[in-house]
C-alpha positions as CSV (number, residue, x, y, z in Angstrom):
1,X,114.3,94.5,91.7
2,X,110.9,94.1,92.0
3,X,109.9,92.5,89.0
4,X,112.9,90.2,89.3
5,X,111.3,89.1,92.2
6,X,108.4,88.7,90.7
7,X,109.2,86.3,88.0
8,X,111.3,84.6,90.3
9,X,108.2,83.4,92.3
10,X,106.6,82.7,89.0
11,X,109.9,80.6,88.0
12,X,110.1,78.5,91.3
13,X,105.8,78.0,91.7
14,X,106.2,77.2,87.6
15,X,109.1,74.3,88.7
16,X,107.8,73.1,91.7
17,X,107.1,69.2,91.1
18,X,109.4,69.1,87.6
19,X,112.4,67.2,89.6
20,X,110.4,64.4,90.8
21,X,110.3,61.0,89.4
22,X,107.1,59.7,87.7
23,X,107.0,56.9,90.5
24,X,107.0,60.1,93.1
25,X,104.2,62.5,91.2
26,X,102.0,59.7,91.3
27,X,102.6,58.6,94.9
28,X,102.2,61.9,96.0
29,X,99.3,62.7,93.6
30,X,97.0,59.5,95.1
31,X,98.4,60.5,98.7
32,X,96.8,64.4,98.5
33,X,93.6,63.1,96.7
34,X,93.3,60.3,99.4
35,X,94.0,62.6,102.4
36,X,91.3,65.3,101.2
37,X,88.3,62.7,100.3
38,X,88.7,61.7,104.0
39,X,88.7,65.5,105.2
40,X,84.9,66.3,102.9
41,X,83.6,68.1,105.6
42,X,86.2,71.0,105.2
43,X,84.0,71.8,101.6
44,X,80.7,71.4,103.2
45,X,80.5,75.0,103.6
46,X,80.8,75.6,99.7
47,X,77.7,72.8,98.9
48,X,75.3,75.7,98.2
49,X,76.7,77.3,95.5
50,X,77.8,74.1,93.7
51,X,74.4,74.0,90.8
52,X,74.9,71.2,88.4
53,X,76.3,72.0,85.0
54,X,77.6,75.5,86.4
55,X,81.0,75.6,85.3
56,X,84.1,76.4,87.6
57,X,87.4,77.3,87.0
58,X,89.9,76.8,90.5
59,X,92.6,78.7,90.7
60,X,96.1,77.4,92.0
61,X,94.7,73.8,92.3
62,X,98.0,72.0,92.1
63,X,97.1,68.7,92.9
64,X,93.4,69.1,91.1
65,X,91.5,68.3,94.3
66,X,89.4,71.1,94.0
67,X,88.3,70.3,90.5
68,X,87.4,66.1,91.6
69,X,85.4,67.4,94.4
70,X,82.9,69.8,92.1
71,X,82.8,66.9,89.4
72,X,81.5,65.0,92.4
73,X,78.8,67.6,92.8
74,X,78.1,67.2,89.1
75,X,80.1,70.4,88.4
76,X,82.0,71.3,85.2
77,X,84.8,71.8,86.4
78,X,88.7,73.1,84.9
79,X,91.7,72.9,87.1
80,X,94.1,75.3,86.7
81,X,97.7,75.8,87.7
82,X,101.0,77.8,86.7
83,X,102.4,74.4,87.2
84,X,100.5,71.4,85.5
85,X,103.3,68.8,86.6
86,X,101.0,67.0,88.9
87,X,97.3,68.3,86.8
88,X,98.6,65.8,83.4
89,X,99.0,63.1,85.7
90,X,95.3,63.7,87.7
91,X,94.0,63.3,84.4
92,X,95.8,60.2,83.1
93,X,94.4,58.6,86.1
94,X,90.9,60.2,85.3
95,X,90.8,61.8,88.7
96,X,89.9,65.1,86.6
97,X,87.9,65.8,83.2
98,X,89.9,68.8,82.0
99,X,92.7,71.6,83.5
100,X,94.5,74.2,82.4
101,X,98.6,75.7,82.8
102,X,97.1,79.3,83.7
103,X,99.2,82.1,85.9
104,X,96.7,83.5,88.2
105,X,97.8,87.1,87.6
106,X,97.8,87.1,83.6
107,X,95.2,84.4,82.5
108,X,94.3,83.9,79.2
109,X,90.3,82.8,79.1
110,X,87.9,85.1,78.1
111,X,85.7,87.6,79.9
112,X,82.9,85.6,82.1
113,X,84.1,82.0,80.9
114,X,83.1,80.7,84.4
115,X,79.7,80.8,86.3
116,X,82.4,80.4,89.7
117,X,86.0,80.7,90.5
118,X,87.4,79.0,93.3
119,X,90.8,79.7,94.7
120,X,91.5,77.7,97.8
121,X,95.0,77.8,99.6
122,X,96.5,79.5,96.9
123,X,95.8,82.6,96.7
124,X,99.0,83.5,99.8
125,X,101.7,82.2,96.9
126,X,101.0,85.2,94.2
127,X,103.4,87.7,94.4
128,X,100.8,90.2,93.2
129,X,97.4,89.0,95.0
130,X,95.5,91.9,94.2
131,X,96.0,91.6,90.4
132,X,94.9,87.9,90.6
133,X,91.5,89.1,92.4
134,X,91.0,91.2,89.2
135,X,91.9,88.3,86.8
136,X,89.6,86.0,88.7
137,X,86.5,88.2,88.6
138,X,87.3,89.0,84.9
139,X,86.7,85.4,84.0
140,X,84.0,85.0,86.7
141,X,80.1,85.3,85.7
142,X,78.9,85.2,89.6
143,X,81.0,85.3,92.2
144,X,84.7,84.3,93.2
145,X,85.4,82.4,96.2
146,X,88.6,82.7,98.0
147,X,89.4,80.3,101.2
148,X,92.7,81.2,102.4
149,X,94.3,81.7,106.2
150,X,92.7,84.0,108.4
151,X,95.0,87.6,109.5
152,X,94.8,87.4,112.9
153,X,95.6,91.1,113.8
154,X,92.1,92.4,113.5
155,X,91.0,90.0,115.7
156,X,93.3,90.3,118.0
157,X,93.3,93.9,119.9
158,X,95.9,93.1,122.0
159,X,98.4,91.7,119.3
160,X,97.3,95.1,117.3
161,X,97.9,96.9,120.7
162,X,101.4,96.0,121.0
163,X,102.4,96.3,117.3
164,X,100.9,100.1,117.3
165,X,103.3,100.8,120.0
166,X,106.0,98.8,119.0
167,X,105.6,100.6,114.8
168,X,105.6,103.9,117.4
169,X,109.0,102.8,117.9
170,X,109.8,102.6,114.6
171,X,111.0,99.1,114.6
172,X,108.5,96.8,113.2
173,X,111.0,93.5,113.0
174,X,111.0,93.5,117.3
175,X,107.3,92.2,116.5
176,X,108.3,89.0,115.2
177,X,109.2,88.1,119.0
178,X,105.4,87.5,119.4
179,X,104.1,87.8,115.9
180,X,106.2,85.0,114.3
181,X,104.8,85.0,110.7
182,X,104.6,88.8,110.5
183,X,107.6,89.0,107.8
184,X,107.7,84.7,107.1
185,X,108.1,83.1,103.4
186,X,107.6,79.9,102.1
187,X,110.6,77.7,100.8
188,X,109.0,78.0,97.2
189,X,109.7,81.8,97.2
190,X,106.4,83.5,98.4
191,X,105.5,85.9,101.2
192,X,102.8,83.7,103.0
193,X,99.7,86.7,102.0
194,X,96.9,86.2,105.0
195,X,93.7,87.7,104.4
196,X,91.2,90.0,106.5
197,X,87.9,90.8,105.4
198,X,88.5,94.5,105.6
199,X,90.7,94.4,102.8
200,X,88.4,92.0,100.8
201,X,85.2,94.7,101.4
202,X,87.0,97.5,100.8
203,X,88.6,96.0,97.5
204,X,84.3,95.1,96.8
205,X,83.7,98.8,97.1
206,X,86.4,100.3,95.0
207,X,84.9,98.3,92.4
208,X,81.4,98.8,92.9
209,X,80.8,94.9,93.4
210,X,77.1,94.1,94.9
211,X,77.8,92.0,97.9
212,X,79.9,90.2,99.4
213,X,80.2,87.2,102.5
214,X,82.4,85.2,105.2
215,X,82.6,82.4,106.9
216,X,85.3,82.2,109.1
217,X,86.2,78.1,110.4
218,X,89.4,76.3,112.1
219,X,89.7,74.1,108.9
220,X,93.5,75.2,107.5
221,X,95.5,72.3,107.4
222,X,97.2,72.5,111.0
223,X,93.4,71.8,112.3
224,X,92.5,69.3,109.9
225,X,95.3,66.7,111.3
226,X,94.7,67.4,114.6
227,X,93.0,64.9,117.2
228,X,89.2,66.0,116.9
229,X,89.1,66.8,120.7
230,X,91.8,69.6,119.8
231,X,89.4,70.5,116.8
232,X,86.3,70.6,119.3
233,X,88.4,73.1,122.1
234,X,89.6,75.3,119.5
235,X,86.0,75.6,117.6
236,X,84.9,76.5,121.1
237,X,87.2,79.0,122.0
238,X,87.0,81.1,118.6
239,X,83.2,81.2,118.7
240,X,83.4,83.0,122.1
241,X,85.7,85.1,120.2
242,X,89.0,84.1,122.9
243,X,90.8,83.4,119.9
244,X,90.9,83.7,116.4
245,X,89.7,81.5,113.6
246,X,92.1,80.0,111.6
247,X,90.4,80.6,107.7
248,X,88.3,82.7,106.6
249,X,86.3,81.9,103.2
250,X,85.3,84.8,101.4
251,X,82.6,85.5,98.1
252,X,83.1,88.7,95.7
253,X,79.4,88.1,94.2
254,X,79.2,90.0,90.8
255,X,75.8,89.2,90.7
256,X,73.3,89.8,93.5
257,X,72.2,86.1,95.2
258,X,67.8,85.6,95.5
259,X,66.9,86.1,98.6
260,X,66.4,82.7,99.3
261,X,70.3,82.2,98.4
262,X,71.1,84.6,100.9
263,X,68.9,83.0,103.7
264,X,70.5,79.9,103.0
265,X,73.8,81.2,103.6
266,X,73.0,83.0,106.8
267,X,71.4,79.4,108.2
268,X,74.8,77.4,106.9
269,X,76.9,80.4,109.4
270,X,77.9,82.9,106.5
271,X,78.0,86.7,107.3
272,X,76.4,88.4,103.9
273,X,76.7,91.9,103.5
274,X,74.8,94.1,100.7
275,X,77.4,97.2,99.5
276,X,75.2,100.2,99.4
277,X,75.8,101.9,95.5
278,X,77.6,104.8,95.0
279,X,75.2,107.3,94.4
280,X,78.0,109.6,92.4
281,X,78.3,107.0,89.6
């Protein structure tokens, strides 16, 4: 049952695009690429790890958005998706140098192929997230950087409150009255994964990775097209901690960052945290 499930997500994510016209992959192609040059601001927070001539593989970039913006930067950069429907046409149209048809969880490039791997707004569609964390810091050299939705529950006592004493209960679905998207899937057959930086550090640890940081921001897409008076209140009210960011942005560093690398991070707003070693290994 459970690997049906499995390559059933892989099936309907590998399909996803392969009905449409060539009229509608290109409309919709120029209308994503458009709508995220006029939202740059939202990658300003990865500028300091972008080095010229570093190479960068991103992970789940469907569209190949990720990829124009590092080639901006003066990044090598390889798109890669389990579907490429929309990746062949971004580089017909030259809005890409190079991509790749990879699944996340089983990808086929070599150990430390990539200085970087990015995987933004994907990374809730793998079935098996964990196992694509691995993949991605296989073929990573320095760090991977995951930018996904934020898990609000650990930064929300009250909403953990009630679901400790509703789980008491021993029925978990009455949560869903108040926590809507506690059990939710998306219409292209995933459970919609949200990330906490717990998990993130602990994974780091297990693994005996060097450091890790966060930088948590209101910048998922049900921000980005709001009025920026709505963007303004809700930056507010999360940085006196009333509610909840909306994404968190985290980097698995395999290799320890200078100290001046890590200054700069802590002026841009990142929280970096050195893993002490395990002194049984």
């Amino acid at each position: 049952m459970v690997k049906q499930n499995v390559e059933k997500s892989y099936e309907k994510h590998h399909e996803s695009g392969s009905q449409l016209s060539d009229n509608e992959i290109l409309t919709n192609l120029k209308e994503m690429h458009d709508a995220e040059s006029e939202n740059q601001q939202k990658y300003a927070k990865f500028e300091l790890f972008m080095k010229p001539k570093d190479k960068w593989l991103t992970v789940g970039d469907h569209f190949g958005v990720e990829a124009r913006l590092l080639e901006k930067k003066d990044v090598i950069a390889t798109a890669s998706d389990i579907c490429t429907v929309y990746l062949s046409v971004a580089k017909q149209q030259k809005l890409i140098n190079d991509f790749a048809e990879q699944n996340a969880e089983n990808m086929t490039f070599e150990a430390e192929s990539f200085d970087f791997v990015f995987c933004r707004d994907s990374y809730h569609h793998f079935p098996r997230p964990y196992i694509a964390v691995y993949e991605m810091l296989r073929v990573a050299k320095k760090a991977v950087i995951i930018d996904e939705p934020l898990d609000p529950l650990l930064k929300m006592p009250l909403l953990m409150f009630l679901c400790n004493i509703i789980d008491t209960q021993r029925h978990p679905l009455r949560s869903t009255s108040f926590w809507k998207n506690r059990f939710s899937f998306e219409t292209v057959g995933n459970y919609v994964y949200k990330c906490s930086p717990r998990e993130f550090e602990k994974l780091s640890m297990g693994m005996g990775l060097p450091a890790i940081a966060f930088f948590y921001s209101n910048t998922a897409n049900t921000v980005v097209n709001c009025k920026e008076k709505s963007h303004f209140i809700r930056k507010f009210l999360s940085a006196c901690h009333i509610i909840p960011y909306t994404t968190i942005t985290t980097v698995l560093f395999k290799t320890m960052p200078s100290d001046n690398e890590k200054q700069k991070m802590r002026h841009k707003g990142w929280f970096f945290y050195e893993f002490p070693k395990n002194p049984y290994l």
